[in-house]
N, CA, C and O of each residue as an XYZ file, in Angstrom:
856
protein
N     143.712    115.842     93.241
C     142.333    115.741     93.702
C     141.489    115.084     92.626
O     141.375    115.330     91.425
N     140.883    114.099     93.481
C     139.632    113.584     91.733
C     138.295    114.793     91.235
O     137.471    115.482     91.837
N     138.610    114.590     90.054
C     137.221    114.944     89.824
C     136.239    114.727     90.175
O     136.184    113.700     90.851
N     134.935    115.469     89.974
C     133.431    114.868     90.280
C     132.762    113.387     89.817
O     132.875    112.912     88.687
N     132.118    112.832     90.822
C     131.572    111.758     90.517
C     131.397    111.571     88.885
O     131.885    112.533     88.291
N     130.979    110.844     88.247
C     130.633    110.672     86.608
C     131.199    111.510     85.930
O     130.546    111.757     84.916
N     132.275    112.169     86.023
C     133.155    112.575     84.970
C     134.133    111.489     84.664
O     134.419    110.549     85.405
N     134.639    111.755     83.400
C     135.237    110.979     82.587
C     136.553    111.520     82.989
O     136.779    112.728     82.919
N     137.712    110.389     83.542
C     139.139    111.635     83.651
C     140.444    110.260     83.130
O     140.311    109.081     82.801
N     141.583    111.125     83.273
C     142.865    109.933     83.452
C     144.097    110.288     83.780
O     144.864    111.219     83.540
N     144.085    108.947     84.613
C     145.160    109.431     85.701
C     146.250    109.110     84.505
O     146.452    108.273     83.626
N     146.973    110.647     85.190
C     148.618    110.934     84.634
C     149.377    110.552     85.613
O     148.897    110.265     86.709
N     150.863    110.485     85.313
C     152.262    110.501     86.663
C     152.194    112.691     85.948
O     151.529    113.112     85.001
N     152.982    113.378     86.732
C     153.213    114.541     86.316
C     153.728    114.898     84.994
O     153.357    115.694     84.131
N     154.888    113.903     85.118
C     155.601    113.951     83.792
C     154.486    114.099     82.293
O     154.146    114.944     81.466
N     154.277    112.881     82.590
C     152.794    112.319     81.381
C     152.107    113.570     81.300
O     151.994    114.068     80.179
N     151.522    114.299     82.508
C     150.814    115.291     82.369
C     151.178    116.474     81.747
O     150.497    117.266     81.097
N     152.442    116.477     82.064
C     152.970    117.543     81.445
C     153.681    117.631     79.565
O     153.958    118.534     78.776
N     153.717    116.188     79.564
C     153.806    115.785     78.275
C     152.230    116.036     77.361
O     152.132    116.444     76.204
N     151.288    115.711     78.148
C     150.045    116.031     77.434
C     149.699    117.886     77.723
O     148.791    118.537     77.208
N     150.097    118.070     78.091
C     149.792    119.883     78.249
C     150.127    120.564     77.409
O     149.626    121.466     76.738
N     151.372    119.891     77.503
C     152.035    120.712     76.096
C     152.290    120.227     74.876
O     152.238    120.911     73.855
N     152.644    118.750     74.926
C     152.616    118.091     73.211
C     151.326    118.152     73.021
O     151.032    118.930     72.113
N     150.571    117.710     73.449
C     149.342    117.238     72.715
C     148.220    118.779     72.781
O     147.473    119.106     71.859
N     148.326    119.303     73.699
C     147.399    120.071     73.901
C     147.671    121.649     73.666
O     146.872    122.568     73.847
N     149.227    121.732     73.141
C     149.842    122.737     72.572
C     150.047    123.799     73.735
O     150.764    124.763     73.465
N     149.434    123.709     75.126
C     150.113    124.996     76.104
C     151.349    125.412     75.992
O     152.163    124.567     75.622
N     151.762    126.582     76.226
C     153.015    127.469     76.096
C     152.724    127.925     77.617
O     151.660    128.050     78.223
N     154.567    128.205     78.156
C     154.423    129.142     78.678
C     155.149    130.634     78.104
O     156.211    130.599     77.482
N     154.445    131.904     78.396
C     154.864    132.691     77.712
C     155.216    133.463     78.943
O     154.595    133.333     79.998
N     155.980    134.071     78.820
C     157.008    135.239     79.683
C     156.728    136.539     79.439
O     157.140    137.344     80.274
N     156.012    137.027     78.318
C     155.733    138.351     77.685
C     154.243    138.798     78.441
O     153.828    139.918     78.738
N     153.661    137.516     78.610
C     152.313    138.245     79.172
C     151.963    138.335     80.858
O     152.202    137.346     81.551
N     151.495    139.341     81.358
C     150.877    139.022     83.089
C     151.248    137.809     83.589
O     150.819    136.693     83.299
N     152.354    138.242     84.618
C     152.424    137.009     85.472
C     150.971    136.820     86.768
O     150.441    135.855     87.320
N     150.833    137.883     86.796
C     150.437    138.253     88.472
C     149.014    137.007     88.867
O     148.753    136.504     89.959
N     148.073    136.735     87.075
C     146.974    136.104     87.617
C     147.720    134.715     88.142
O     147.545    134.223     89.256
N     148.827    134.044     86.821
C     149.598    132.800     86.866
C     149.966    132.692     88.657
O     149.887    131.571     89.160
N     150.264    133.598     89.336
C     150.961    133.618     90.451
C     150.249    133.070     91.126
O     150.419    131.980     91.673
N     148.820    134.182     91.199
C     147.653    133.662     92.078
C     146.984    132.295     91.692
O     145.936    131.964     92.246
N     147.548    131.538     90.794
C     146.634    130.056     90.199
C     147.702    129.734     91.466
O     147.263    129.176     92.471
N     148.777    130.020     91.393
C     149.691    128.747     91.734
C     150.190    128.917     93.534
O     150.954    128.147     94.115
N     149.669    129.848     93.997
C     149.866    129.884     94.910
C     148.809    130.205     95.839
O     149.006    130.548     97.005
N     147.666    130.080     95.278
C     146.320    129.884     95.988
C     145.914    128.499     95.552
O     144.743    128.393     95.918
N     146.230    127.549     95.044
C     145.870    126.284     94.407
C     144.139    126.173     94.199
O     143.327    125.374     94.665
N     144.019    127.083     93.490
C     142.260    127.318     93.083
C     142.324    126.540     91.834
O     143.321    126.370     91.132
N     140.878    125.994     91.606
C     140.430    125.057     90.642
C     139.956    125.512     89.272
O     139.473    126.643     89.222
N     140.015    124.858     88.246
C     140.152    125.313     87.067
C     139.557    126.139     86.883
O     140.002    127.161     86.360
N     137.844    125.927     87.397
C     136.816    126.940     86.292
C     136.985    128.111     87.463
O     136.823    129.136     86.801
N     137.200    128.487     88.713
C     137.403    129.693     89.266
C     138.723    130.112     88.167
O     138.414    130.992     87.362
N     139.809    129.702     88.083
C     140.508    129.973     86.945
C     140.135    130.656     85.803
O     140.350    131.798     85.399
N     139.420    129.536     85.296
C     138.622    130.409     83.466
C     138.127    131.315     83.987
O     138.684    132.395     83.788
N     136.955    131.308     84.825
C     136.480    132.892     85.301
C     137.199    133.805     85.349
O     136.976    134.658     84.490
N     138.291    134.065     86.258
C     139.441    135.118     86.502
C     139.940    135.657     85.000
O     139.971    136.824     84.611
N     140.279    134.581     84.356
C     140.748    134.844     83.273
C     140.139    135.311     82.235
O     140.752    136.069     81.482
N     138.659    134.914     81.951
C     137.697    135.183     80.744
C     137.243    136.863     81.637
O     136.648    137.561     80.816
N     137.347    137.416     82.675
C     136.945    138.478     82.822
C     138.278    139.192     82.644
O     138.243    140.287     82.082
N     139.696    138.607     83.137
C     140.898    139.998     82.486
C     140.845    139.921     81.346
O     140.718    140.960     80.698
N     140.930    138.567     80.641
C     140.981    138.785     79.540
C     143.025    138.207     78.765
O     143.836    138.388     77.858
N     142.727    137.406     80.170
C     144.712    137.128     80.012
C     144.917    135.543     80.062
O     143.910    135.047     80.567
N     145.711    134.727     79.774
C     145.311    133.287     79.317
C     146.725    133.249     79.260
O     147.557    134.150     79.156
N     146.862    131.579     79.381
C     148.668    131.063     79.371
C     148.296    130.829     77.936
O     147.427    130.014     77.627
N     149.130    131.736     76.833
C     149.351    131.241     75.820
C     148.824    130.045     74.997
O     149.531    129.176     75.508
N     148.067    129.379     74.067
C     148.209    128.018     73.492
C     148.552    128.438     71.847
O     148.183    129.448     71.247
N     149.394    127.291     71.341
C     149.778    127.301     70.185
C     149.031    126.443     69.227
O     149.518    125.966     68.202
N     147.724    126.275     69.671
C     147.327    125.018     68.596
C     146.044    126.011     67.769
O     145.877    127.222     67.913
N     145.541    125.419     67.214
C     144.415    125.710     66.337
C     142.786    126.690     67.342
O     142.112    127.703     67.159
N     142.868    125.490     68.426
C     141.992    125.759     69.042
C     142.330    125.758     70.676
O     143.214    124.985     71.047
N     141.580    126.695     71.789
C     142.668    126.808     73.011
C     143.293    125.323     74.010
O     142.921    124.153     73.916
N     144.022    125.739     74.652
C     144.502    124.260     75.158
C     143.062    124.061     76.291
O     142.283    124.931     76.681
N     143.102    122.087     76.712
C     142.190    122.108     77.726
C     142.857    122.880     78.732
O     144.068    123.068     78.857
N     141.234    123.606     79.935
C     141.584    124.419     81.065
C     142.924    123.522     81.656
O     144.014    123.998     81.973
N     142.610    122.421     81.696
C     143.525    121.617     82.801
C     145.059    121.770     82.172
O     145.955    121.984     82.989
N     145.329    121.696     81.089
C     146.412    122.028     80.475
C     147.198    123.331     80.518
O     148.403    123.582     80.528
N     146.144    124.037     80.537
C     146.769    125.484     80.494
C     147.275    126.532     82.378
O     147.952    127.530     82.625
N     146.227    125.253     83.487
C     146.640    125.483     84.508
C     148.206    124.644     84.797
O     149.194    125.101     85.373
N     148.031    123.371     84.220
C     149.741    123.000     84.604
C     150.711    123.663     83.920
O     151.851    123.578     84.376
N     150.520    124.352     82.861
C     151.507    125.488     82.202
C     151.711    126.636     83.559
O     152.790    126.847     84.112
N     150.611    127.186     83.859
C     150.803    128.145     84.555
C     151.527    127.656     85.826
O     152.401    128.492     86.055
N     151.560    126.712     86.727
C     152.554    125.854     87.596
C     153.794    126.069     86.789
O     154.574    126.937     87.181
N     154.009    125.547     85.962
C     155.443    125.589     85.632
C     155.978    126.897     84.979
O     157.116    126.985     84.518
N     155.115    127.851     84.977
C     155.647    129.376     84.211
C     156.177    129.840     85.853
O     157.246    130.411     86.066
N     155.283    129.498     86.810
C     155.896    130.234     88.014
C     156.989    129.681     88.683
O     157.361    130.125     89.769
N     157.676    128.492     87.964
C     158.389    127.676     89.127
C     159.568    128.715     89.879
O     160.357    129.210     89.073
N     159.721    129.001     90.974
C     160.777    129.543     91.452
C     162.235    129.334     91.335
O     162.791    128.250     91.161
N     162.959    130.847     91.488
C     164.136    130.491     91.185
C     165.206    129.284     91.594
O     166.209    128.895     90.996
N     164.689    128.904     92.670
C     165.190    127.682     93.391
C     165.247    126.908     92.685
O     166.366    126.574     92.296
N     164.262    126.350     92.254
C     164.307    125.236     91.415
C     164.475    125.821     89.833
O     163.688    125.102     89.216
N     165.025    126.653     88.951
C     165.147    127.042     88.196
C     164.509    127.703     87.479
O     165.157    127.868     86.446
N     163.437    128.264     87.430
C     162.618    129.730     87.106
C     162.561    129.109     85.454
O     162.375    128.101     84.773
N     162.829    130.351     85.426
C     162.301    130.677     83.718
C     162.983    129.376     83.033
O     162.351    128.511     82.428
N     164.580    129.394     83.262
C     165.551    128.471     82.317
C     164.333    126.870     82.502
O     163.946    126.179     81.559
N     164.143    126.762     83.308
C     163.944    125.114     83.635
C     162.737    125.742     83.397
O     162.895    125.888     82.185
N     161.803    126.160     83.587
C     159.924    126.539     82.745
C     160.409    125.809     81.290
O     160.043    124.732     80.820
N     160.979    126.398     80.975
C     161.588    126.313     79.319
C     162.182    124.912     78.590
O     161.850    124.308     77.571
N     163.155    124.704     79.543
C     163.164    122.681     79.282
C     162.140    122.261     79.597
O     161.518    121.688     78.703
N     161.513    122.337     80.933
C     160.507    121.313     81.041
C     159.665    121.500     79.762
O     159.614    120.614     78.909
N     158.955    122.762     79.635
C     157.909    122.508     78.376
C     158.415    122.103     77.116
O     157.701    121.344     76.461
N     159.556    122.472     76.624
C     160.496    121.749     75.268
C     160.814    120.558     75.368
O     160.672    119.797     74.411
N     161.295    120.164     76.513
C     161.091    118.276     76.558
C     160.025    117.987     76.521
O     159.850    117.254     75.548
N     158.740    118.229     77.310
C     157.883    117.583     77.084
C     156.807    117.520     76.068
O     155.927    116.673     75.919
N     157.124    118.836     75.253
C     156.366    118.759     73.835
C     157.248    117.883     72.603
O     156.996    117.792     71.401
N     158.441    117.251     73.456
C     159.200    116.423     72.722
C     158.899    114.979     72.898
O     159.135    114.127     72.041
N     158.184    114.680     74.450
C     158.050    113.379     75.208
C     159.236    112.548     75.619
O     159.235    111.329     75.797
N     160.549    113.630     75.782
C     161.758    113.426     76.387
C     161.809    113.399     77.928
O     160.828    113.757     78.579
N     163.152    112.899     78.622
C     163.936    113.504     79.810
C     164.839    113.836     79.177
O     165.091    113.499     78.020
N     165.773    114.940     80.261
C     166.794    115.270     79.972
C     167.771    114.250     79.299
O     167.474    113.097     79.612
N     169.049    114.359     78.312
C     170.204    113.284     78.216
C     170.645    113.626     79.655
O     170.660    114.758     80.140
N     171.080    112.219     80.401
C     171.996    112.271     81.359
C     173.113    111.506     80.957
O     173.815    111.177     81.914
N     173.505    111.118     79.859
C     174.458    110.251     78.688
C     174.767    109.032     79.919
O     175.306    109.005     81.026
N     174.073    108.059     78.993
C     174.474    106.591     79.572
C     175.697    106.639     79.289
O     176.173    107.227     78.317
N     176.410    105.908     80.276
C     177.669    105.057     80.493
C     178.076    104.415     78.906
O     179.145    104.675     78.353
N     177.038    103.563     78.329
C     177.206    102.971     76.962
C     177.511    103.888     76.188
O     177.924    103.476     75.104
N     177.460    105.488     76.360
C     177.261    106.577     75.182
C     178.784    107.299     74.989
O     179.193    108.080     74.131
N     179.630    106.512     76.516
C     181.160    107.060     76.797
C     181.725    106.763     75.705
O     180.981    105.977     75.117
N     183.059    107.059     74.844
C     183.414    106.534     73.796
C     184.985    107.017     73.993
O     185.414    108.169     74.055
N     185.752    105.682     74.076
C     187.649    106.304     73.723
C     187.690    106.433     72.064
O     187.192    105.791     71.139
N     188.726    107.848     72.202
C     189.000    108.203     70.486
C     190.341    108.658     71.166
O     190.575    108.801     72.366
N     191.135    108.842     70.110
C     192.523    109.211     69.895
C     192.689    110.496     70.271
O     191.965    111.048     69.442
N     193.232    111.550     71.086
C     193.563    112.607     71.120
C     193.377    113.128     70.123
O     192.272    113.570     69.811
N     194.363    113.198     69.423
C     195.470    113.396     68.117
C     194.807    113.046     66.984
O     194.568    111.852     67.162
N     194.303    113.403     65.783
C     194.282    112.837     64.518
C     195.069    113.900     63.346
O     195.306    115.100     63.482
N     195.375    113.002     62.159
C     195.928    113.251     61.484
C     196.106    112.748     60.005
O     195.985    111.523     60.006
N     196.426    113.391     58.348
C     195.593    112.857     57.378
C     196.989    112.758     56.183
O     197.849    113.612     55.970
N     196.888    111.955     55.806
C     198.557    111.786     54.780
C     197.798    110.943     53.423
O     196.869    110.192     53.721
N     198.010    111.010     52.619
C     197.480    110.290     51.073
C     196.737    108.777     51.408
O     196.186    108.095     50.544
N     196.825    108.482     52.564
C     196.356    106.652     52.877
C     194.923    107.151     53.573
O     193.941    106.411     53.518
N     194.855    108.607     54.310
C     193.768    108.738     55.056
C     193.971    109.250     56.304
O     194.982    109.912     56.537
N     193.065    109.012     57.218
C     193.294    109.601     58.304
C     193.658    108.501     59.382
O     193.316    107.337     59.174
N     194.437    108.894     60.680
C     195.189    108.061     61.381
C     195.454    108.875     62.609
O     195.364    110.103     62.602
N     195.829    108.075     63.816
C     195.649    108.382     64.937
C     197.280    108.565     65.090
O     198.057    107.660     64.788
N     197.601    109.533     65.473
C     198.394    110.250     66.193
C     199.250    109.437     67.047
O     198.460    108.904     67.827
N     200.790    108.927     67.417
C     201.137    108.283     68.093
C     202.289    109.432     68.745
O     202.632    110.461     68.163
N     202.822    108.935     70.206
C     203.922    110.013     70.471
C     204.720    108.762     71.032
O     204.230    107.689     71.385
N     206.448    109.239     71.040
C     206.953    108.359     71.691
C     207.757    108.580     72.926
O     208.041    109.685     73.388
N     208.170    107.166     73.523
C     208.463    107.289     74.886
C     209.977    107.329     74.765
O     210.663    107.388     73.744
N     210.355    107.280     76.089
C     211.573    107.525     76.135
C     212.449    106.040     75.895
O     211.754    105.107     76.297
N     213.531    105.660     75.454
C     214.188    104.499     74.777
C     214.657    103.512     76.022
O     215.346    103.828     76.992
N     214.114    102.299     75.725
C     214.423    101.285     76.508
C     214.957    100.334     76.273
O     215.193    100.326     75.065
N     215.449     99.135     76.923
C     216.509     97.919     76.853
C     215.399     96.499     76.942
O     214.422     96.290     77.661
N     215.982     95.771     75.988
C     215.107     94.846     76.967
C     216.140     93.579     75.696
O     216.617     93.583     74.561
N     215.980     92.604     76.977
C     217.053     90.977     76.499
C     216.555     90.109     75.629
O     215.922     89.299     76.306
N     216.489     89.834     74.544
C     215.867     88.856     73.648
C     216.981     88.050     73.303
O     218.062     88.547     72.988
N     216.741     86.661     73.351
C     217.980     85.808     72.789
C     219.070     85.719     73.670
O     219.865     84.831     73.363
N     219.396     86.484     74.846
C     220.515     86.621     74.935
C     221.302     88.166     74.938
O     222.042     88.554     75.842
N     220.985     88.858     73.828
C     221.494     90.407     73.973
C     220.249     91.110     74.015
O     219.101     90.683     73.895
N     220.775     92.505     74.248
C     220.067     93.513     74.732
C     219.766     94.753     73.678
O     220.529     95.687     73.430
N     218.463     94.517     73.128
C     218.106     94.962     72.554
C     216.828     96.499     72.821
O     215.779     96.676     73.439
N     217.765     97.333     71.904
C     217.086     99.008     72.311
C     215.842     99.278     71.148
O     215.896     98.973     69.956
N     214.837     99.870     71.788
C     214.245    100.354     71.213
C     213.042    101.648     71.970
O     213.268    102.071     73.104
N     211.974    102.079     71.262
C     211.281    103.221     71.380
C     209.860    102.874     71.674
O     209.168    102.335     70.810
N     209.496    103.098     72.602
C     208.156    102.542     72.886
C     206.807    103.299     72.282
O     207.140    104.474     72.439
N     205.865    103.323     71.858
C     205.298    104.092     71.107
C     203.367    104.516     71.906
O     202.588    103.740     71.350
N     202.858    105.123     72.577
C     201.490    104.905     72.655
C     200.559    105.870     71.929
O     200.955    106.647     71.060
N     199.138    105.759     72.394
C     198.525    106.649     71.450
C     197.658    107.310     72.607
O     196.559    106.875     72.953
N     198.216    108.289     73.097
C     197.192    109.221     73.827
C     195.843    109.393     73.625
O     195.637    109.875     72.511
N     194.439    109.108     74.515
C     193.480    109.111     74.217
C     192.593    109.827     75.313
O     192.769    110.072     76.507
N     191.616    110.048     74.460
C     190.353    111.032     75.607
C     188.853    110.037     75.237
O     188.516    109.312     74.301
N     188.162    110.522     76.668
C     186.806    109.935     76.376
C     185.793    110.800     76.181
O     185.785    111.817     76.875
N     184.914    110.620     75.371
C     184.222    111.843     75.267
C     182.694    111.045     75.019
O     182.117    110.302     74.224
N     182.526    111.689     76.154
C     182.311    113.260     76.252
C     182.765    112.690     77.794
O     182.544    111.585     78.288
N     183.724    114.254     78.555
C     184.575    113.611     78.857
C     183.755    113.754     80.733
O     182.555    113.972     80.565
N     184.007    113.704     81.878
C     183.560    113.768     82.984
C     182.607    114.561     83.661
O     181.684    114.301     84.432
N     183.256    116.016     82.973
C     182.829    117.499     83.458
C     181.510    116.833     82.478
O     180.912    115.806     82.795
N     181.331    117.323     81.732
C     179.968    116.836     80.494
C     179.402    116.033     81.366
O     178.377    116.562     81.798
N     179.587    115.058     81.797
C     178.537    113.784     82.005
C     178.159    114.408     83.326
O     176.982    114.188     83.612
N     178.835    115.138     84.228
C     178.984    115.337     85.987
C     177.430    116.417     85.519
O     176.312    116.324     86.026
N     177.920    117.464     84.323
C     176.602    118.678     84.068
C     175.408    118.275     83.626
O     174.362    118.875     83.871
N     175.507    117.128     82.880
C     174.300    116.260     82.555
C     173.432    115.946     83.551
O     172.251    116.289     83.614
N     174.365    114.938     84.740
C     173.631    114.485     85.022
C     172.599    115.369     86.331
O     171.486    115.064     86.762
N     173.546    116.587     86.712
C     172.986    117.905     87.719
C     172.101    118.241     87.068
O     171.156    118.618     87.761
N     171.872    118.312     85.646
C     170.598    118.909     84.678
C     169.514    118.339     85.255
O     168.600    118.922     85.838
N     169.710    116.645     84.986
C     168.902    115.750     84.876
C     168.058    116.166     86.755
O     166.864    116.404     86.940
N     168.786    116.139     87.468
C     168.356    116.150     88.827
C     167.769    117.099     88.900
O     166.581    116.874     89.133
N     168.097    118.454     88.783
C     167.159    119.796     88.532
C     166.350    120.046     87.482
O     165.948    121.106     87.003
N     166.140    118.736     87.149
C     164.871    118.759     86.385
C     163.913    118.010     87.108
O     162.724    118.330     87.118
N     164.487    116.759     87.879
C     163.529    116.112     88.593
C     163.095    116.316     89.656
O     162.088    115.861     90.199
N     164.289    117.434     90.209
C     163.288    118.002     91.775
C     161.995    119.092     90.888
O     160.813    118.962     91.207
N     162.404    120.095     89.816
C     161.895    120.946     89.519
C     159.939    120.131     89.397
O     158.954    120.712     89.853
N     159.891    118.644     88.630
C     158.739    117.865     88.701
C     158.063    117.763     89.948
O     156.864    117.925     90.176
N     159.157    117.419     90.867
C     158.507    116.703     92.122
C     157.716    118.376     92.732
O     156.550    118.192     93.080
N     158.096    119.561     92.853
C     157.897    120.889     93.125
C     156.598    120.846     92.309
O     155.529    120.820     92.918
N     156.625    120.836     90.875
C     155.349    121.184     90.508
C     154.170    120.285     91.034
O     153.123    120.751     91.485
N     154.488    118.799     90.915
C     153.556    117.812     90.928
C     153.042    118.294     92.658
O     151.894    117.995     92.985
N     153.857    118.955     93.583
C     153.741    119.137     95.189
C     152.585    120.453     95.098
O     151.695    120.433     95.948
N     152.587    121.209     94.424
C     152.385    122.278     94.128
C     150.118    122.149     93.347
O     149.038    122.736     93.400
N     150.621    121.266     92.922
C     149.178    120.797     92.209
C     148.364    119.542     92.630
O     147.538    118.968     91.922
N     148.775    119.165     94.057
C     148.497    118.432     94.157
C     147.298    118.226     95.216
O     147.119    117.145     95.777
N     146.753    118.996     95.365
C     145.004    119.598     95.351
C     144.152    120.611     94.477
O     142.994    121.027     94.525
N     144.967    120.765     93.869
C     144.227    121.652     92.593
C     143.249    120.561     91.863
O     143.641    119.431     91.572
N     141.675    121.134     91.555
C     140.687    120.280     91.117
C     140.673    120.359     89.772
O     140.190    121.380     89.282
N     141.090    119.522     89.068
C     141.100    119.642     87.587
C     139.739    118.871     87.079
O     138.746    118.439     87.665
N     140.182    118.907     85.667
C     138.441    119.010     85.102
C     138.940    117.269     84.585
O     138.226    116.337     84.953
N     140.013    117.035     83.854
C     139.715    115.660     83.206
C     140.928    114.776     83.799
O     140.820    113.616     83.400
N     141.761    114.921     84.416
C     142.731    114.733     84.874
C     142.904    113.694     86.532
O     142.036    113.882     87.385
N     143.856    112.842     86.779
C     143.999    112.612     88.199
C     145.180    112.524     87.921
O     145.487    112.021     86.840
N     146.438    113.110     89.049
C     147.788    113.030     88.914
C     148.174    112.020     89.992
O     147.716    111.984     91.134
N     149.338    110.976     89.308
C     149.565    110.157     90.044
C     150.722    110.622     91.001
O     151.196    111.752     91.122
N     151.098    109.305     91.735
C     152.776    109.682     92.476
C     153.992    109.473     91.643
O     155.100    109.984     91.804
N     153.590    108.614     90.700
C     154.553    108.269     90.338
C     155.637    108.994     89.688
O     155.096    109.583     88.752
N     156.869    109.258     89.690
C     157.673    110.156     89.682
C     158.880    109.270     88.235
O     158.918    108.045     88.347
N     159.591    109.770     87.246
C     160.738    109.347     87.045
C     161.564    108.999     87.625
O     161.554    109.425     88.780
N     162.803    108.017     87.232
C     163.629    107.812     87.952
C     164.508    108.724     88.668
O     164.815    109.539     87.798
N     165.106    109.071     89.770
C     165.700    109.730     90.323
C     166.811    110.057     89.591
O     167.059    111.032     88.881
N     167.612    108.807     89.961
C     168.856    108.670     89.506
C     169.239    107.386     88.523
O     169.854    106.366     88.835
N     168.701    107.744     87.287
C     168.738    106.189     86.055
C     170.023    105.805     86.360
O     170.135    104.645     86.755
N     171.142    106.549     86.272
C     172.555    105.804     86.166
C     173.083    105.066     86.937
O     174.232    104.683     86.719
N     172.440    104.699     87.960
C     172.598    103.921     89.090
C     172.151    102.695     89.272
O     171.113    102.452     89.888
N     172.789    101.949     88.826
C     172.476    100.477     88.571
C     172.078     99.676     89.892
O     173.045     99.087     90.376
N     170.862     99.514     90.600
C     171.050     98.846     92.056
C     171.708     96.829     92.074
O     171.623     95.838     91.349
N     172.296     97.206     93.348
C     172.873     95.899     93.353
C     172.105     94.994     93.549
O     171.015     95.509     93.794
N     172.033     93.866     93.587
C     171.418     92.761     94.577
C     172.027     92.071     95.605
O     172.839     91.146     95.634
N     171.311     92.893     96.658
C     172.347     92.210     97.918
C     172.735     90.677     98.091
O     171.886     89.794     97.967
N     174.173     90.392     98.408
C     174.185     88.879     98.473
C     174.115     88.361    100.289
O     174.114     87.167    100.591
């Protein structure tokens, strides 16, 4: 929702917003204190200063870690993401989202470039260390004319980080981005004081290179 005529505001995507809530503006969410007012911000979608009111009369506030308190608008998108439901990951994902974004991260979903083959096997003898070879079973083969035996040799290898890793990454990455699209759905008539939230969303799915149709 926009603000009032002649206020000064700026439009965020959620992410951004939530990067400024908490990096810049130091909101926490805290787990130790009253959920019940947080509940009612987020599921009555009431506007900031009915907010401060509620709050400056209990006397209960989303946490801020900075010097001085976070802006209202900051400390209501904390409270969105302290309540996110278990569906979309509750407390665990409250907790990345605000640690990435006081980082100005996304999740790693480990690029493709980040795959790496290494040797199974290593191993260390007076020259250093060296990759592990095993051998195969003994074969024939004709050079010249006769038939010459020998032992075929390879070097067993893994990629790492290996499928399972990248498959959990990248499920992170996704339940982090529905968990956005939920909050940004969630706040998206709530009247903030300096703020306009855009649509714009992160990428869904980065690892997905689109084709160009021929």
């Amino acid at each position: 929702m926009m603000p009032a005529r002649g206020t000064r505001y700026r439009e965020m995507s959620i992410q951004r917003a939530l990067e400024w809530a908490f990096g810049t503006e130091f909101a926490r969410v805290d787990f130790d204190q009253t959920d019940s007012l947080d509940r009612d911000i987020v599921m009555g979608g009431r506007d900031t200063l009915s907010v401060l009111a509620d709050r400056a009369i209990l006397g209960c506030k989303v946490d801020g870690g900075g010097s001085s308190e976070p802006h209202p608008d900051a400390q209501s998108l904390a409270a969105a993401v302290k309540m996110l439901p278990d569906g979309y990951g509750g407390r665990r994902m409250a907790i990345q989202i605000m640690t990435l974004a006081r980082a100005g991260r996304s999740p790693d979903w480990i690029r493709n470039s980040d795959v790496r083959v290494k040797p199974r096997t290593w191993a260390q003898n007076q020259h250093g260390r060296y990759a592990v070879v095993e051998d195969l079973p003994e074969e024939k083969k004709l050079i010249r004319g006769r038939v010459r035996r020998y032992t075929p040799q390879i070097c067993p290898i893994i990629y790492t980080p290996d499928a399972r890793t990248i498959a959990a990454a990248r499920r992170n990455y996704l339940d982090w981005w529905g968990a956005l699209t939920y909050i940004a759905w969630t706040v998206a008539h709530w009247q903030f004081d300096r703020i306009v939230l855009t649509d714009a969303m992160p990428p869904m799915t980065p690892w997905i290179i689109p084709t160009n149709p021929t």
